[in-house]
C-alpha positions as CSV (number, residue, x, y, z in Angstrom):
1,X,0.0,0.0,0.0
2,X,1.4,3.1,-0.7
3,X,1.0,6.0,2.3
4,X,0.3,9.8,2.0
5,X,1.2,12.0,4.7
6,X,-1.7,14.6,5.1
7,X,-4.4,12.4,5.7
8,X,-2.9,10.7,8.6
9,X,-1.8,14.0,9.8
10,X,-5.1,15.5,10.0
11,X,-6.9,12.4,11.2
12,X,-4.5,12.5,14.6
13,X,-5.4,16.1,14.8
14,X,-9.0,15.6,14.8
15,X,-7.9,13.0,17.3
16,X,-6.1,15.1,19.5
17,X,-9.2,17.5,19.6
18,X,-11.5,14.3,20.0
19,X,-10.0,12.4,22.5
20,X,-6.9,13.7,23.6
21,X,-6.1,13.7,27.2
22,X,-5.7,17.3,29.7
23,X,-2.0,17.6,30.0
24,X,0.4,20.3,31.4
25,X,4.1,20.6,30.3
26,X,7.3,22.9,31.0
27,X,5.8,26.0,29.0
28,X,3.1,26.2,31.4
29,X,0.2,26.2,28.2
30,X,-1.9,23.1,28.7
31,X,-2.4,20.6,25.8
32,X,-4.1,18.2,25.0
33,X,-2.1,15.0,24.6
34,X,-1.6,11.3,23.3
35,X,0.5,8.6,23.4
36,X,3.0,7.5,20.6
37,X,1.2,8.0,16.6
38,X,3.0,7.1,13.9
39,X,2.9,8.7,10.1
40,X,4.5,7.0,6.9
41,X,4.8,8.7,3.4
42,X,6.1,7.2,0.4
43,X,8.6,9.9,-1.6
44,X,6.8,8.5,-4.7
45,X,4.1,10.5,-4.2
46,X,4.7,13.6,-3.8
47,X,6.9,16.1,-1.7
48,X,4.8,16.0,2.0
49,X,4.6,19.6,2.1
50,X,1.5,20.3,3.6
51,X,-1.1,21.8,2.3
52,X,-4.1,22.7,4.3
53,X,-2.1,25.7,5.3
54,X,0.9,26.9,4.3
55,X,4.6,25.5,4.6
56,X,7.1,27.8,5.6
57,X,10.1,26.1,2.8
58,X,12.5,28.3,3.9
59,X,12.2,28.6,7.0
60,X,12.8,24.6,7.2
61,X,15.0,23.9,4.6
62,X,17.5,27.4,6.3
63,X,17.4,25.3,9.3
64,X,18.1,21.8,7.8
65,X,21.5,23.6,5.8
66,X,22.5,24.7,9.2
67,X,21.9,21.2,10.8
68,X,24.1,19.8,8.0
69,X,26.9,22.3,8.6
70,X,27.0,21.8,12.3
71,X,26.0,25.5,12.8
72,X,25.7,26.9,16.3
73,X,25.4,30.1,15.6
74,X,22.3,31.6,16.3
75,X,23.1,34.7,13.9
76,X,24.0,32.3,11.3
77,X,20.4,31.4,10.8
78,X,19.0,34.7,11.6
79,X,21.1,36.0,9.0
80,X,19.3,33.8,6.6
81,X,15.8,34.3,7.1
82,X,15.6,31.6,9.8
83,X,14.4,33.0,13.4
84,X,13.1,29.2,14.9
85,X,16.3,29.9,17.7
86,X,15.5,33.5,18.4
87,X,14.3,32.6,21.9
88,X,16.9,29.7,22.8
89,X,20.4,30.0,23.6
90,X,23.1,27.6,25.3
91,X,21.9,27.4,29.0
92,X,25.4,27.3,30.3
93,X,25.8,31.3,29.1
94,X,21.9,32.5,29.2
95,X,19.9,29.7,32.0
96,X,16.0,28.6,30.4
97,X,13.4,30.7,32.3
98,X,9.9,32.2,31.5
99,X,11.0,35.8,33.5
100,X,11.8,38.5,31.3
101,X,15.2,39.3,32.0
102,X,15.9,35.1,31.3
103,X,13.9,35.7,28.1
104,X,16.0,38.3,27.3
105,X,18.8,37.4,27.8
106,X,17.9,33.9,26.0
107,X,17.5,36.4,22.8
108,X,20.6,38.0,22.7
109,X,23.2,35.3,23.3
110,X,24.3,33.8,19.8
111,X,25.3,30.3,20.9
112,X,23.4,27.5,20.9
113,X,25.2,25.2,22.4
114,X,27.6,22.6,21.5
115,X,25.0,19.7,21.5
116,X,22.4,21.5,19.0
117,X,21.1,19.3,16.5
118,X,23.9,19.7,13.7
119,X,26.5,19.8,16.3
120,X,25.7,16.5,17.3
121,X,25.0,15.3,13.6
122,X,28.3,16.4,13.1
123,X,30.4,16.3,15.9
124,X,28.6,14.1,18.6
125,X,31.0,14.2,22.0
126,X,30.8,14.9,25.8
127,X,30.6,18.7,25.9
128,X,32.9,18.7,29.2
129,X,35.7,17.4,27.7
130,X,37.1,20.7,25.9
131,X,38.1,20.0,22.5
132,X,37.8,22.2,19.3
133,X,34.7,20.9,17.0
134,X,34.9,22.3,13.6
135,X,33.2,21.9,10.1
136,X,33.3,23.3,6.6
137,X,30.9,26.4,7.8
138,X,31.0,26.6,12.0
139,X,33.9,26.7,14.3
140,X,33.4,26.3,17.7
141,X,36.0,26.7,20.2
142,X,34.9,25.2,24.1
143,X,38.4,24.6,25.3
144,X,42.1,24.0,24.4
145,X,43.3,20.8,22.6
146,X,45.9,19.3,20.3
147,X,43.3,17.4,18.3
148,X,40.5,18.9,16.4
149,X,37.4,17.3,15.3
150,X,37.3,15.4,18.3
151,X,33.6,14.8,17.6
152,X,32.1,11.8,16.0
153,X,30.9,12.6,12.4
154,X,27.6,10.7,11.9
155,X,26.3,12.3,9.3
156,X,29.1,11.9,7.0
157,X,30.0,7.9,8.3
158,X,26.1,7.5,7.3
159,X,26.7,8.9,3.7
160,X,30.0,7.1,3.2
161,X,28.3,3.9,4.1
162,X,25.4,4.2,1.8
163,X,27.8,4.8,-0.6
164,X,30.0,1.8,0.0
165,X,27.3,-0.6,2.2
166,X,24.2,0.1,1.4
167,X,23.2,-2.7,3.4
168,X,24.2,-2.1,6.6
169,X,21.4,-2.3,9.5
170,X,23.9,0.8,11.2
171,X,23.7,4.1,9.9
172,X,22.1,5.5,12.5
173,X,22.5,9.8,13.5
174,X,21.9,10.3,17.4
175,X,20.8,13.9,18.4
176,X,20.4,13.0,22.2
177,X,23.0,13.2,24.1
178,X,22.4,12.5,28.0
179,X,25.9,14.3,28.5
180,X,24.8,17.5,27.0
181,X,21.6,18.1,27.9
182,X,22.8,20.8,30.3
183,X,24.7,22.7,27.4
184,X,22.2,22.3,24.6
185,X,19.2,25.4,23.9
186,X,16.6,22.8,23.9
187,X,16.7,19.1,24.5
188,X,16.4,17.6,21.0
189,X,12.7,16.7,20.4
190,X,13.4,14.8,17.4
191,X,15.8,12.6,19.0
192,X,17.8,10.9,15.8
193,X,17.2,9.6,12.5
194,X,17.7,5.9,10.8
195,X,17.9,5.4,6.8
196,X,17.3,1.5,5.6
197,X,18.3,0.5,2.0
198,X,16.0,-1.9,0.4
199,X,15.6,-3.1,-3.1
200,X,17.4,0.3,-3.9
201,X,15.4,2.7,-2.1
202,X,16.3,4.6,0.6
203,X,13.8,4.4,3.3
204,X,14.4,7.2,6.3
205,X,12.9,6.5,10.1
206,X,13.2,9.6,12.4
207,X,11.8,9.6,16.5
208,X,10.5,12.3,18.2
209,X,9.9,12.2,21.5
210,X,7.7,15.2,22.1
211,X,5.8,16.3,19.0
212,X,4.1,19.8,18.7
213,X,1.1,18.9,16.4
214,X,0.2,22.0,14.9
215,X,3.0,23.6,14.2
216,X,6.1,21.3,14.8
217,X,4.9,18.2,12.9
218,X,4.5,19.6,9.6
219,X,7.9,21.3,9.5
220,X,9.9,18.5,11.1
221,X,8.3,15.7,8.4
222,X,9.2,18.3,5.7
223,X,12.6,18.8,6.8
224,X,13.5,15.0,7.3
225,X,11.5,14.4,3.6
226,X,14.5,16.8,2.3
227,X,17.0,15.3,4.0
228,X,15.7,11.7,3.0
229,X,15.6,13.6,-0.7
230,X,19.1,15.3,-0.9
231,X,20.8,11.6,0.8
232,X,19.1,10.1,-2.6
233,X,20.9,12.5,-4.8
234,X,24.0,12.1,-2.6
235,X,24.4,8.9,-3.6
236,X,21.8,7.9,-6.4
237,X,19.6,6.0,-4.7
238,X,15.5,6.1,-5.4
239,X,13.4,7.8,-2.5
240,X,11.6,5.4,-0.5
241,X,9.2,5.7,1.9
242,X,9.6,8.3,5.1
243,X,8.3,7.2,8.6
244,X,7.8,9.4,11.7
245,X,7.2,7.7,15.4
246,X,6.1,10.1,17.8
247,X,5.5,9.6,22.0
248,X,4.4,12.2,23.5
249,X,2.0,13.8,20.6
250,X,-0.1,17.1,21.9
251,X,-1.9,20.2,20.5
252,X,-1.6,23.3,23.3
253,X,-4.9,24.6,24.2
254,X,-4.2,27.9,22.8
255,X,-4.1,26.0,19.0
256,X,-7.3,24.5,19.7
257,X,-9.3,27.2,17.0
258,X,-6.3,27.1,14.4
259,X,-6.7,23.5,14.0
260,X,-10.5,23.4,13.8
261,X,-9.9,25.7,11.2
262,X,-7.1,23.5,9.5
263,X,-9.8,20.3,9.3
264,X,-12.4,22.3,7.3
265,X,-10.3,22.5,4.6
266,X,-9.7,20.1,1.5
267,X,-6.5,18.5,1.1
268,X,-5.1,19.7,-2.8
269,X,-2.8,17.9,-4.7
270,X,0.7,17.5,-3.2
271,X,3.8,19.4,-5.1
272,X,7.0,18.2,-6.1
273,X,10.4,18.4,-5.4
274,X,13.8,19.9,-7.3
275,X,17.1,20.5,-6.5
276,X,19.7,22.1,-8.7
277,X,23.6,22.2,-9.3
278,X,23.8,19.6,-6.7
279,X,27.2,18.3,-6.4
280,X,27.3,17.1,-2.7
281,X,25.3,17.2,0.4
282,X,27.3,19.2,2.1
283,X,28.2,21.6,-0.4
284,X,24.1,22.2,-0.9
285,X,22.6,25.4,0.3
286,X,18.5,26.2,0.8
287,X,18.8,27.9,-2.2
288,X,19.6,24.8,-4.6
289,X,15.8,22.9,-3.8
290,X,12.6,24.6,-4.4
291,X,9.0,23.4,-4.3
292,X,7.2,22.8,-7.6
293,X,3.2,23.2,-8.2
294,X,3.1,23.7,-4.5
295,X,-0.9,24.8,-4.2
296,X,-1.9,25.3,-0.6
297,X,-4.4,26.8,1.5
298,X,-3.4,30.3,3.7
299,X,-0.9,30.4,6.5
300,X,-2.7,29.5,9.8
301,X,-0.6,31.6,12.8
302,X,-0.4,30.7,16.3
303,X,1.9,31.4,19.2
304,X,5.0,29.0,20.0
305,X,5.6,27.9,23.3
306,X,8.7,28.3,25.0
């Protein structure tokens, strides 16, 4: 059987509004929650964008490059268009609070920790062992040593084993790290990401472990799509299928009316996918992939919680 994405999306948001269970968090906005959904789209199909409201692209695939690169730089991103980190910072230089001199302070510190996402894509290590991470775009000095890149490259051992083991049951990217978790901007939701090559398609598995329905799951199944996309061209496999596992799923009270809103409308025709000049997947910038026919509904806004 061959799975879209925006159906099964909308069916566990209807869900979430149906059935889902009274539950506070850290951000101090209830929700409404559930335990572990799953999604599954097959590449062949369609880019999932989605499109009973609109995707931000850029926004996503800004954040993806920086992922790629490593980047902990909070201007970095900002400088591109991308303002997801705005309010986060590396607790170790501005501490998480919901005052407003932490918030403050939370916005004008540029580092985001050496244990961000790409940093751990990258260069996964124990932040309190000072060592100098580095990578083609982001250098990142923590502490004195005599050998660089002391990190462990996951990203790039993943690409060079699709490219000489496609096989392999191991190529596997960890984004949690229990030793950083006190140096990071915000404990990695989406926790790490698994690709599987079978009959010569390259099949992606990401896990999230807490999963902001209405506005995080879109744009996190849209990013790891691209990713699952530009690993094809990387090493000219066919896109397979993508599959999302989710635990804690939820929908804050205060998106309650946006996603009522959301389910009234029709599901159009999903777009597809292009990427130009592509030599390498980590020489690719935002600007190389772009959306074609994507026809979508209006932007639905509502607040982030922090």
């Amino acid at each position: 059987m061959r799975h879209s994405y925006e159906q099964q999306y909308l069916d566990i948001l209807d869900e979430l509004i149906r059935n889902g269970t009274p539950k506070g968090n850290r951000t101090g906005t209830g929700t409404n929650a559930l335990f572990f959904r799953s999604i599954r789209h097959d590449m062949s199909l369609g880019f999932p964008a989605i499109t009973t409201k609109k995707l931000a692209f850029k926004t996503m695939a800004v954040e993806l490059e920086g992922f790629i690169n490593g980047v902990t730089s909070k201007k970095w991103f900002q400088d591109r268009g991308c303002h997801i980190w705005d309010g986060w910072a590396n607790p170790q230089k501005a501490p998480y609070g919901i005052d407003e001199a932490s918030q403050k302070a939370m916005r004008e510190e540029d580092d985001l920790g050496p244990c961000i996402y790409g940093a751990s894509w990258r260069g996964f290590r124990d932040p309190t062992i000072p060592c100098l991470f580095q990578t083609s775009t982001s250098s990142v000095v923590v502490g004195l040593t005599t050998e660089p890149n002391v990190g462990v490259d996951q990203l790039k051992s993943v690409v060079d084993t699709l490219k000489t083991n496609p096989n392999d049951r191991r190529m596997v990217v960890a984004a949690w790290n229990p030793l950083g978790l006190k140096h990071t901007a915000l404990p990695p939701c989406h926790m790490g990401f698994q690709v599987i090559v079978i009959e010569g398609k390259l099949n992606l598995h990401f896990n999230m472990r807490s999963c902001d329905w209405m506005l995080g799951n879109p744009f996190n199944v849209a990013s790891y799509a691209l990713l699952l996309h530009l690993l094809a061209k990387e090493t000219g496999l066919e896109e397979g299928d993508l599959v999302g596992t989710f635990t804690d799923v939820h929908l804050y009270n205060n998106h309650t009316q946006q996603a009522q809103v959301q389910l009234a409308r029709k599901v159009k025709e999903l777009p597809t996918i292009e990427t130009e000049n592509f030599t390498s997947i980590f020489d690719w910038k935002h600007t190389d992939s772009k959306l074609i026919g994507y026809e979508h509904h209006p932007a639905i806004k509502a607040p982030v919680a922090i």
